[in-house]
C-alpha positions in Angstrom: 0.0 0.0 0.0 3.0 2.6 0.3 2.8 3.0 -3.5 -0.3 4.4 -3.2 -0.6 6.3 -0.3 1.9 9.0 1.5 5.1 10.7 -0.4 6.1 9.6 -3.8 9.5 10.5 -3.8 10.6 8.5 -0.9 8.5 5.0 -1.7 9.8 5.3 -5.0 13.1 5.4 -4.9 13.1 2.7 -1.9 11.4 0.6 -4.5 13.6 1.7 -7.3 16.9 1.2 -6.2 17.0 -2.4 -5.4 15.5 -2.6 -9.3 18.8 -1.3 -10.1 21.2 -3.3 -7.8 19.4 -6.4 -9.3 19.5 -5.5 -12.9 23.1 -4.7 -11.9 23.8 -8.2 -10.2 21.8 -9.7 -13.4 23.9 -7.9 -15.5 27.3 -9.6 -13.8 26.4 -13.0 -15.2 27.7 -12.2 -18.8 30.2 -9.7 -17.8 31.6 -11.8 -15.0 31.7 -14.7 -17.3 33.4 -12.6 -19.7 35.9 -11.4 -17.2 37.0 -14.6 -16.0 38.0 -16.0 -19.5 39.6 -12.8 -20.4 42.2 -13.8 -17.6 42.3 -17.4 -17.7 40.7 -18.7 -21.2 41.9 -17.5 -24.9 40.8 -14.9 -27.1 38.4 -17.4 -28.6 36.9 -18.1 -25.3 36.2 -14.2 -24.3 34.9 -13.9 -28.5 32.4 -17.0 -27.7 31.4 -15.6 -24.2 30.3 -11.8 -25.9 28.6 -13.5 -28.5 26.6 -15.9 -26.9 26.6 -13.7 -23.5 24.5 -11.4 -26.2 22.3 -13.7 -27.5 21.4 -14.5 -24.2 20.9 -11.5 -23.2 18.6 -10.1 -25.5 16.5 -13.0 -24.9 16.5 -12.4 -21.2 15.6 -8.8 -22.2 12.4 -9.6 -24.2 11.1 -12.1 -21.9 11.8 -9.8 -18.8 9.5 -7.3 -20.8 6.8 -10.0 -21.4 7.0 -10.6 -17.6 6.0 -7.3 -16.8 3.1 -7.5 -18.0 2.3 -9.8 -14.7 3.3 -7.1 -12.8 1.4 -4.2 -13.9 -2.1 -6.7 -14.2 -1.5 -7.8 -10.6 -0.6 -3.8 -9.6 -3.6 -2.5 -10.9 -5.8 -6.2 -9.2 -4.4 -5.0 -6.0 -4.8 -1.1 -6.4 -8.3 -1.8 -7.0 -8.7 -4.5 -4.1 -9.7 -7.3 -6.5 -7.4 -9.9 -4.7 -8.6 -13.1 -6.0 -8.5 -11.8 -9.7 -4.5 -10.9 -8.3 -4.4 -15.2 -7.7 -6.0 -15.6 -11.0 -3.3 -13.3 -12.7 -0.4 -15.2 -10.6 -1.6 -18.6 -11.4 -2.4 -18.5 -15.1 1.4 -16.2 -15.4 3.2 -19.7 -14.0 1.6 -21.7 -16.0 2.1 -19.4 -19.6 5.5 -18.5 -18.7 6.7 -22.1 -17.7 5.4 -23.2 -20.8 6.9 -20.5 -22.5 10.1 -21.0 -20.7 10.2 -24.7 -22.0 9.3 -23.5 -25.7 12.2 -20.8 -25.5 14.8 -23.9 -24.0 14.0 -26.6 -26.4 14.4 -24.1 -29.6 17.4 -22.4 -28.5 19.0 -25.3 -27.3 18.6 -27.1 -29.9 19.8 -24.5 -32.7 22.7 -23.1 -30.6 24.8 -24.0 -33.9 22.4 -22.3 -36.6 22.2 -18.9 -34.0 26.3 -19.1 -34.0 26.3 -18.9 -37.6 24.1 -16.7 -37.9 26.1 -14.2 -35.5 29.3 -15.0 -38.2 31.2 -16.5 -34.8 34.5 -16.5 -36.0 36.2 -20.1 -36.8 38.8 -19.7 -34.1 35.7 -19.7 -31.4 32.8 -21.2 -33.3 32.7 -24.8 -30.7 33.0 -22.8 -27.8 30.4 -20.4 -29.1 27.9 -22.8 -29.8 28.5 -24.4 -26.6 28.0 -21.4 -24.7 24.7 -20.7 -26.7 23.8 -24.1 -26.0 24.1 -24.8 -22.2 22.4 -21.0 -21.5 19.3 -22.0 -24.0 18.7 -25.2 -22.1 18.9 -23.2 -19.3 16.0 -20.2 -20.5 13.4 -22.0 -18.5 15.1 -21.0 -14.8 15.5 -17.9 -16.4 12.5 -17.1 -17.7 11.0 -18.6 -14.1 13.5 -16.3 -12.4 11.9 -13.2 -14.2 8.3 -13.8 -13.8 8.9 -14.4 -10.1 10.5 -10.9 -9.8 7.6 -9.2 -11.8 5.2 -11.1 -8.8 7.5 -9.5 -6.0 7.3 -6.1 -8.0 3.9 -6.1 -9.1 3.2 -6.5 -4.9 5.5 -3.4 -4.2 8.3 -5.7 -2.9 12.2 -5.3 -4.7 13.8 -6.2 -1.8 13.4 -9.8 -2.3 14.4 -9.9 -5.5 17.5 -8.5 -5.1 18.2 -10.8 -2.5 17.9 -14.1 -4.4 19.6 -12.7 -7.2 22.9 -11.2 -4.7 23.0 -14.8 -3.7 23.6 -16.4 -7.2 25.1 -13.5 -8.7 28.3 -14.9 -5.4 27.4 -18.4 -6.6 28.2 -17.5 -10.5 31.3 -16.0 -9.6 32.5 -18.4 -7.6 31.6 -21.4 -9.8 33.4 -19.3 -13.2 36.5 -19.3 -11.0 36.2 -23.1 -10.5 35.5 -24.0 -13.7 36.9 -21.7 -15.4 40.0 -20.4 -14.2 40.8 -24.7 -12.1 39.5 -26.7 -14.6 39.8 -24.8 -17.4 36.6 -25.5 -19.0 36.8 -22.1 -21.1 33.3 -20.8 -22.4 31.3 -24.1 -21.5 32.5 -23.7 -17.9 31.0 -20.1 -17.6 27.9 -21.0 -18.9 27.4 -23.8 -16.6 28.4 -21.3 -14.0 25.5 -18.9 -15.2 23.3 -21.8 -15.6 23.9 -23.3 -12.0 23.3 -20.0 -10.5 20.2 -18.7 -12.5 18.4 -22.0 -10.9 19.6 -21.2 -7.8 17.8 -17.9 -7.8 15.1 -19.5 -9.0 14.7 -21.9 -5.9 15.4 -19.2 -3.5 12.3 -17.5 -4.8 10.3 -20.1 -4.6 11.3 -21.0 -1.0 10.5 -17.0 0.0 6.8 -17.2 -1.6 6.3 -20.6 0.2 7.0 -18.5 3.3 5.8 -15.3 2.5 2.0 -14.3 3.3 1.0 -13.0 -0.4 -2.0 -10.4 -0.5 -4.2 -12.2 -2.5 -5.5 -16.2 -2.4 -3.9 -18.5 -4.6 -5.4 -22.2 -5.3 -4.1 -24.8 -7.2 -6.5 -24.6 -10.0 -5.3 -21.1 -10.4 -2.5 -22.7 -11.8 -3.4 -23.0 -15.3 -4.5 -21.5 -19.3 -6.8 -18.3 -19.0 -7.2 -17.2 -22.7 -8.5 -14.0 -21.2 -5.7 -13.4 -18.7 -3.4 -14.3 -20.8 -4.5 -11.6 -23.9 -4.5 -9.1 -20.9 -0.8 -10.0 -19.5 1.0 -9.8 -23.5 -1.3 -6.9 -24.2 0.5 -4.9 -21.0 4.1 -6.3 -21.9 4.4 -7.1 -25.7 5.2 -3.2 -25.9 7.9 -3.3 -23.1 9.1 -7.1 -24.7 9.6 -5.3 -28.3 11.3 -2.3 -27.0 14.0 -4.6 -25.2 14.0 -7.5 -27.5 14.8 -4.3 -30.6 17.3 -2.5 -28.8 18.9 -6.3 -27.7 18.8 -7.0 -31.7 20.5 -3.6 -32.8 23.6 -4.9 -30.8 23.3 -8.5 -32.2 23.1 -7.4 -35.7 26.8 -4.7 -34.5 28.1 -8.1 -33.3 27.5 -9.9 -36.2 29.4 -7.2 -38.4 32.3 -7.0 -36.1 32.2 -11.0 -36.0 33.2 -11.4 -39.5 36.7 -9.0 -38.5 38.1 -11.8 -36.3 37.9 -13.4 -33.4 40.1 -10.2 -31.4 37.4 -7.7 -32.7 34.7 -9.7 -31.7 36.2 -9.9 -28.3 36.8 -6.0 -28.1 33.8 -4.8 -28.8 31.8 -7.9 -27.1 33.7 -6.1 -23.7 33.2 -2.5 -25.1 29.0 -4.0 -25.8 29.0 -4.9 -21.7 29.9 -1.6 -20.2 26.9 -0.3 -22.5 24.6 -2.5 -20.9 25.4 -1.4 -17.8 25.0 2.4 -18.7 21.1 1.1 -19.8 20.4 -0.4 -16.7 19.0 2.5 -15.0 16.3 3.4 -17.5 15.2 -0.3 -17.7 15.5 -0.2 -13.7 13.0 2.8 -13.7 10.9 1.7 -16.6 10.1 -1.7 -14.4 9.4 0.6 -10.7 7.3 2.8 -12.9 5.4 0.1 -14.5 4.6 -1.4 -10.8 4.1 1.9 -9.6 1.9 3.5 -12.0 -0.4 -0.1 -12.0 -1.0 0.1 -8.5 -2.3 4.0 -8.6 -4.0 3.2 -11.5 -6.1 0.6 -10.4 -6.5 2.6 -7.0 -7.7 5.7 -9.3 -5.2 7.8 -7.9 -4.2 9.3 -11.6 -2.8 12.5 -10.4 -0.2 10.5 -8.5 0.5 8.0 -10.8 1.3 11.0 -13.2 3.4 12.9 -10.8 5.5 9.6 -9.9 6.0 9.3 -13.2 7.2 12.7 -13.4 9.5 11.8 -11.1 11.3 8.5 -12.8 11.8 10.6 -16.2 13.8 13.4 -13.8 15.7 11.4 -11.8 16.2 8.7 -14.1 17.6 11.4 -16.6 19.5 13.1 -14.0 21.6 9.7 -13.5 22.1 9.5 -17.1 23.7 12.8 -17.3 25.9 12.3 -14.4 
């Protein structure tokens, strides 16, 4: 209920920086990976880490925009009191996105070598590309898990947790690319176990915190299912936001794929050049997801004036960061 009640400044920003720290800690999977066989793998290692660290990532982007669309349905559900249409929303978003999830893993997975070629890997890091692109798309479904659970905690006004569950893999990641990695030499493949391991992890976490965490809304087991209606209603709210990320994601595939065909050194210079972008573009995206819960939960309360002037107040601030 602090969304919509009281200051704006103050509930926002507590809500909107552990966005940040999490997309941040999100973030490290790739770039940690990348790090690690930058000082203990070969050129063609880092090359095969960019590539597929970007394929993966502009995945993860349009499916974390999908996701949202959970947590603006189930913001405006609670704004507006309904709390068993909130359940509804919760129930019938586990079982599309799982499903989803599974879809994303089995295609991925099973044309890691098709999307390699397709981002002209050079020949030097082609095997170690594919296998990177191959281990992370069998692995979509704990990621794409990992983001719907997030937009529940978000849609019900809670970052902290998700930031939590995500600090503790993000440790887990790194210290599993240093074991595989750096001891056993395992090169790309190693990191994207690592990523892998730890995205499930995160995943688990969450689920053990909503087993014992009180939601605001009643959930049954035949919740739990497909809801044509719910469904239209969740992609309507986050096709938008999934297109947005899943274009801007493309725009530096398409970059990679030119600088690709230069060798396997360019593509690993700009592939680290490509990661300290995406953490410059973390803070819109951290402010676009707080506004989106935000905004829902006023919306559904019919508190517009608020939702407008806390909206007001992520374009400021969130501009303000970017100038710094």
């Amino acid at each position: 209920d602090s969304l919509t009640q009281g200051s704006i400044l103050k509930p926002l920003l507590k809500f909107a920086v552990p966005v940040i720290f999490a997309l941040i800690l999100q973030s490290l999977y790739g770039a940690v990976d990348l790090m690690v066989a930058g000082q203990f793998s070969t050129s063609a290692d880092v090359s095969a880490v960019a590539t597929g660290s970007q394929i993966m990532q502009t995945l993860t982007g349009a499916v974390a925009g999908l996701s949202m669309g959970t947590t603006i349905l189930i913001g405006q559900q609670l704004g507006n009191g309904n709390r068993s249409g909130a359940g509804r929303t919760f129930g019938v978003s586990v079982f599309f996105f799982l499903v989803l999830g599974l879809v994303l893993s089995v295609v991925i997975g099973l044309n890691a070598g098709f999307l390699s070629n397709l981002m002209n890997a050079p020949e030097e890091a082609f095997s170690q590309t594919v296998s990177y692109v191959s281990i992370c798309g069998f692995g979509l479904i704990f990621i794409t898990a990992y983001n719907l659970l997030g937009s529940l905690f978000r849609g019900l006004g809670n970052s902290q947790l998700p930031l939590l569950s995500v600090a503790i893999a993000a440790a887990i990641n790194i210290g599993l690319d240093l074991l595989l990695v750096a001891v056993f030499h395992m090169g790309a493949m190693g990191a994207a176990v690592a990523t892998v391991a730890s995205q499930t992890v995160s995943v688990l976490i969450s689920v053990v915190i909503i087993l014992k965490t009180t939601l605001p809304f009643d959930l049954n087991r035949k919740d739990i299912c497909f809801d044509g209606k719910v469904v239209k209603k969740v992609v309507g709210f986050g096709a938008p936001l999934a297109l947005a990320d899943f274009l801007v994601g493309l725009s530096f595939l398409i970059i990679g794929a030119i600088v690709n065909s230069l060798g396997v050194l360019a593509s690993a210079g700009v592939g680290v050049a490509e990661k300290v972008c995406g953490f410059i573009m973390l803070v819109p995206s951290a402010f676009s997801q707080s506004m989106a819960a935000f905004v829902a939960q006023n919306y559904g309360a019919g508190k517009m004036d608020r939702a407008h002037k806390g909206l007001a107040y992520g374009i400021y601030i969130s501009f303000g960061i970017g100038v710094f």
